[in-house]
N, C-alpha and C positions, 0 to 999 in steps of 0.2 A: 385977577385970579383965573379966570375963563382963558386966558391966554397961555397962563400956567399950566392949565390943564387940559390944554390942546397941545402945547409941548409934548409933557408927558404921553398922553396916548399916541401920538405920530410916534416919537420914541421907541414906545410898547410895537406898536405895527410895525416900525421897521425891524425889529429885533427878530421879531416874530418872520417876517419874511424871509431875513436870513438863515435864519435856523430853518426853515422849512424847505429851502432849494439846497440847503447842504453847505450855506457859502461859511457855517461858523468854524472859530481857527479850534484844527483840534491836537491833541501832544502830538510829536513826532513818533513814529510808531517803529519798532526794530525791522531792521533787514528779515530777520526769518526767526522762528520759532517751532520748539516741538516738544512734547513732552520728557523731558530730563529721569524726574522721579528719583532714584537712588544710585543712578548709574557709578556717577563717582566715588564714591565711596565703596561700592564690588569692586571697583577696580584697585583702589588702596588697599583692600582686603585680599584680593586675588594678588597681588604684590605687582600688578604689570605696571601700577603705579607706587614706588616709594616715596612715600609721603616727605620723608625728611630729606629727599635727593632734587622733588619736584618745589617746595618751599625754598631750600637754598638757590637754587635757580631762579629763582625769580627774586628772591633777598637783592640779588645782584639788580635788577630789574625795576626796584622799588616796593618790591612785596606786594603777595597776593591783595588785592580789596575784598569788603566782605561780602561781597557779592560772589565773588571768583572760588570764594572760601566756602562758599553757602552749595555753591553746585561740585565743587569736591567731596563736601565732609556729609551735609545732611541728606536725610532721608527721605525728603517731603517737599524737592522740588517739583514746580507744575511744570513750569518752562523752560528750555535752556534757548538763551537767547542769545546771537552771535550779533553784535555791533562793531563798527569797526575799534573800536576801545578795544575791545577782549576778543578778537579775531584769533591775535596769535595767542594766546593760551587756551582759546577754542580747540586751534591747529594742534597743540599737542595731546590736550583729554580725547579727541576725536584719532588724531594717530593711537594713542595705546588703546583705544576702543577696537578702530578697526584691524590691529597688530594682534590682538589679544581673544578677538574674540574669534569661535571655532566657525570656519566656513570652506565649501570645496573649491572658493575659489584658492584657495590660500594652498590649497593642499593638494590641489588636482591641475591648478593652473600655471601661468608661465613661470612665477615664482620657484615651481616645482621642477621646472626643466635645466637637465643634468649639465646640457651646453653651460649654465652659472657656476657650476660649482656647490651648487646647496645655497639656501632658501637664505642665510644667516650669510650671504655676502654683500648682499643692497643696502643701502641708505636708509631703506625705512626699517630694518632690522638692525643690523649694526650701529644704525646711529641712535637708535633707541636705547640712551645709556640713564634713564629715569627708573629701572625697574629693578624689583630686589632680585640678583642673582642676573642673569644672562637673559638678553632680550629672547631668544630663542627656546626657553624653558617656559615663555609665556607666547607661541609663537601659533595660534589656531586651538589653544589649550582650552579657553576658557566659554562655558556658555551665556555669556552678557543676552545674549539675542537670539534666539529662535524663530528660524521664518519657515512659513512651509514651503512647501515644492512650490507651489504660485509665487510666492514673496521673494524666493530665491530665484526662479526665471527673472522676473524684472528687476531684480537686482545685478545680474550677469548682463542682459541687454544692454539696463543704462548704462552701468560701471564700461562697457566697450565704446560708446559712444563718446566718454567724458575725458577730454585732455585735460593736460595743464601745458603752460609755458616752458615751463623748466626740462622737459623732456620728452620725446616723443614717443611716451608708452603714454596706454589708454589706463583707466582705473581696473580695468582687471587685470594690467600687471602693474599692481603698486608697488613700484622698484624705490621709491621716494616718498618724503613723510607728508607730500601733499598728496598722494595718490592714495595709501593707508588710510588716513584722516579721510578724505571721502570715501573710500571704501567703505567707511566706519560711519560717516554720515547717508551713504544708502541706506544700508543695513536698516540705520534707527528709523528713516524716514519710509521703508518698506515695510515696516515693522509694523506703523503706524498707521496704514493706511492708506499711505499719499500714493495719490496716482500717478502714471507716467509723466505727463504734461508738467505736474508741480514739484518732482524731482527735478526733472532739466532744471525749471524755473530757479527754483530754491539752490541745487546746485552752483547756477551761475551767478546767483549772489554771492555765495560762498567764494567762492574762485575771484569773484573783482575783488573782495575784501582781501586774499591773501596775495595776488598780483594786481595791487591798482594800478602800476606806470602801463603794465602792458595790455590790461584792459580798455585805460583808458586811451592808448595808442591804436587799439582797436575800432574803439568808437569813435575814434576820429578818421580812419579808414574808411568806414562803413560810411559815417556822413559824406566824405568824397564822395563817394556812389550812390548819394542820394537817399542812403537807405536810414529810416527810422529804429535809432535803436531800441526804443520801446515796444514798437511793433514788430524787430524783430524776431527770426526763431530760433529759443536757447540753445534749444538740439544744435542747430547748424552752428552757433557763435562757438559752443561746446567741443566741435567737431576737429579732426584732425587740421581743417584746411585753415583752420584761425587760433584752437590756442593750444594745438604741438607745440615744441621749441620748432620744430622746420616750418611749421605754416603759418608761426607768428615771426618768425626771420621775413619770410614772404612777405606778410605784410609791412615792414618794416622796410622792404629794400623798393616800393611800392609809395614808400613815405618818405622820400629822401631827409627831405626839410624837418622830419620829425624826427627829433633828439631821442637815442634810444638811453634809456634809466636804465639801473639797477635790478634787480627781481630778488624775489622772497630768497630766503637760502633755505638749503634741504638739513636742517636740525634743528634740535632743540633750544 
């Protein structure tokens, strides 16, 4: 019995020990979070999302889950959470967020210059064919988000630092519906709160989930060079010189032996 119950207690201490340095297993926790609330559903209401145009779309897809369902339709989400599961239907509620809702970068910025032809010849506009009526009728229209003068400087700052692969415009000319969609995920996370530092951060998760080959062709760049991509700085990985379409060519011709993929496509 005395044996038994020297078992037991070493048991109890060691359990005890481990919870107390941190080593206990805990759930896997999502890439990124921010408060959701009601967004989805202003947008089904404001029309930038048709409900019965964005359901069919994914019918084709295996249909929405009800979780997918829960940050569309209800009023009373805490979190929206992007995993790489629901990335790409992340990528489009966050395109017609940031298509949809009123801001001067939309309206004052490259988008706006005459050299295009008008604002409604891009991919992130024209290809925007989820919405009641013409992408364009919901095009800077709507007030989803309100930031002040402070919220909007750092929303302009980052949005110029922030590439993607697919093209070498920054997030303030969101010509493509990954540049929109961040747009759109500034906005929420300036909205919020989030400081400079944890935008880049939360940013460049966002972007591995919708370009993983070429992120992850990136991080294995970076470790030729010795460099930690943990320790690295988002800003800089962010930057024109690594995930442009010309700066991630660059590193690609850099990488001979490394097989260049596929990449996300610019629609819905």
């Amino acid at each position: 019995m005395n044996n038994k119950i020297k078992k037991i207690l070493y048991f109890l201490v060691i359990i005890f020990i481990i919870m107390s340095l941190g080593f206990a297993p805990t759930a896997k926790k999502a890439l990124f979070s921010l408060h959701w609330g009601d967004m989805g559903i202003r947008m089904v209401e404001a029309g930038i999302i048709d409900e019965v145009k964005f359901e069919s779309l994914y019918a084709q897809r295996g249909g929405l889950n009800e979780v997918d369902k829960k940050l569309l339709y209800n009023t009373d989400n805490e979190n929206l959470i992007i995993t790489p599961e629901n990335s790409g239907m992340m990528l489009n509620m966050l395109w017609a967020l940031g298509l949809g809702n009123k801001n001067p970068i939309l309206e004052n910025g490259p988008m706006m210059d005459k050299q295009y032809g008008g604002a409604g010849n891009f991919a992130s506009t024209g290809g925007w064919i989820l919405a009641q009526g013409n992408a364009m009728d919901h095009y800077s229209m709507h007030s989803f988000i309100t930031l002040t003068p402070e919220q909007q400087i750092l929303v302009e700052q980052v949005a110029k630092n922030i590439y993607r692969p697919c093209c070498n415009n920054s997030t303030y000319f969101p010509d493509c519906n990954h540049g929109m969609a961040m747009l759109g995920l500034l906005e929420l996370m300036a909205s919020q709160g989030v400081s400079e530092i944890d935008m880049y951060k939360f940013a460049l998760q966002v972007n591995t989930l919708w370009f993983p080959d070429q992120y992850n062709t990136i991080k294995v760049f970076f470790a030729s060079k010795n460099v930690d991509w943990g320790t690295a700085d988002p800003k800089k990985i962010l930057g024109a010189d690594y995930s442009s379409a010309s700066g991630y060519q660059k590193v690609l011709s850099q990488l001979k032996t490394q097989e260049q993929k596929g990449g996300a496509s610019c629609g819905a």
